[in-house]
C-alpha positions, 0 to 999 in steps of 0.5 A: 645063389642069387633068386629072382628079385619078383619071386622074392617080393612074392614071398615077402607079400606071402609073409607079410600079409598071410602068413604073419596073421595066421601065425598069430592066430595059430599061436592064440589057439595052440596055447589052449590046445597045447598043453591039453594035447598032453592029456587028450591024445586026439588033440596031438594032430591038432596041436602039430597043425597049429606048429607048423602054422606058427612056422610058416613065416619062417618058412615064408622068409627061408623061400624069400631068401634062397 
């Protein structure tokens, strides 16, 4: 199935310029929460929102692309 060509460059800009620095920056924070959410149950939440931070340009380009 064939999506708009205008949708498409929206999601590339999307990726390109804010969801590829937040993934960075989600990353660099989650692996110093990561492996101290093991032990501090609190940090479990914290650590499953900068997840689903690093997956955003994935999600960003499955957008672009369907």
């Amino acid at each position: 199935m064939a999506c708009n060509p205008c949708t498409c460059i929206l999601w590339f800009l999307v990726f390109l310029f804010i969801a590829w620095p937040v993934s960075f920056f989600c990353y660099f924070i989650f692996s110093f929460v990561g492996p101290l959410a093991g032990c501090i149950k609190c940090l479990e939440p914290v650590a499953d929102t900068l997840i689903e931070g690093v997956k955003w340009p994935q999600t960003c380009v499955k957008n672009m692309c369907h």
